[in-house]
C-alpha positions as CSV (number, residue, x, y, z in Angstrom):
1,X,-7.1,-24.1,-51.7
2,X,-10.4,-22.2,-52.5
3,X,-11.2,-21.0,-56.2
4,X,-12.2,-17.4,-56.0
5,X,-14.1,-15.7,-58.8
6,X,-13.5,-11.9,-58.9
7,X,-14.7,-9.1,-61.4
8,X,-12.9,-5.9,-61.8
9,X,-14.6,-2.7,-62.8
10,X,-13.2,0.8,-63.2
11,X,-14.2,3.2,-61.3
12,X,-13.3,6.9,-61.6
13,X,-9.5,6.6,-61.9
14,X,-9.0,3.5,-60.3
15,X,-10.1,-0.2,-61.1
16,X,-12.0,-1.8,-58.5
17,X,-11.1,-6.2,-58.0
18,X,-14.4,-7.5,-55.7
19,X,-14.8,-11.4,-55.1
20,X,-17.5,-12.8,-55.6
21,X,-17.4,-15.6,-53.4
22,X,-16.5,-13.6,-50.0
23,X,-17.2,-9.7,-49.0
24,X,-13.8,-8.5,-50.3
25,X,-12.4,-6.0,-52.6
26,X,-9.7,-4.3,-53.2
27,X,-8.3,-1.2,-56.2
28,X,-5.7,0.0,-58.1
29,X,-4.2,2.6,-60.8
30,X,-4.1,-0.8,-62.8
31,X,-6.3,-4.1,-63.4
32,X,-2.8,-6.1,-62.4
33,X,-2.4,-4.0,-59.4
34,X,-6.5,-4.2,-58.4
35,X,-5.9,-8.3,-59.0
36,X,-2.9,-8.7,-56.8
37,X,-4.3,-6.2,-54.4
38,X,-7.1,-8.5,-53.9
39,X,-5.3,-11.6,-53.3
40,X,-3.5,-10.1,-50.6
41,X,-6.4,-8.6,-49.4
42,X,-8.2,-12.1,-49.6
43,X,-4.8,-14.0,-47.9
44,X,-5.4,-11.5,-44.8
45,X,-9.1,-12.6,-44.9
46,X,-8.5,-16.4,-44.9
47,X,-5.5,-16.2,-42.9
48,X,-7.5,-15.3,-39.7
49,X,-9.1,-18.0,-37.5
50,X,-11.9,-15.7,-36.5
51,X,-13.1,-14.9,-40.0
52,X,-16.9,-15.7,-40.6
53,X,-17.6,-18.2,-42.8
54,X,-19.7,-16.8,-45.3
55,X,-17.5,-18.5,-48.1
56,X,-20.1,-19.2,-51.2
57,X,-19.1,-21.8,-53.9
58,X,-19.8,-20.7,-57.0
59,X,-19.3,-23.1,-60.1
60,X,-20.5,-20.4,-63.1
61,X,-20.4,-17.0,-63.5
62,X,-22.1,-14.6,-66.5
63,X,-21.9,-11.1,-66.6
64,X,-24.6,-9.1,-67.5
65,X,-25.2,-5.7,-68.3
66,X,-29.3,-4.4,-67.8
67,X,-30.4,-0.8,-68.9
68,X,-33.5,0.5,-66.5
């Protein structure tokens, strides 16, 4: 079992659940909806046996917020 660490942003009308471990994101009209949408999204992702493995263990995550 992998630990996936995922942020979730809204985005226009929708909000927006990327990982951060893998390329993979997902949306929806709710941050419960986004979240479970990108499990499933990530499940399709793992499930494959063809799927690069660009899997990146990370063990802390900040977020930031810069003004430029």
């Amino acid at each position: 079992m992998k630990k996936i660490k995922y942020v979730v942003y809204k985005e226009g009308k929708y909000y927006v659940s990327q990982s951060l471990n893998v390329d993979v994101s997902s949306f929806g009209k709710t941050i419960d909806e986004a979240t479970k949408n990108l499990k499933e999204a990530l499940d399709l992702y793992f499930e494959e046996d063809d799927t690069p493995k660009d899997f990146q263990n990370i063990n802390e995550t900040f977020l930031g917020e810069l003004h430029i």
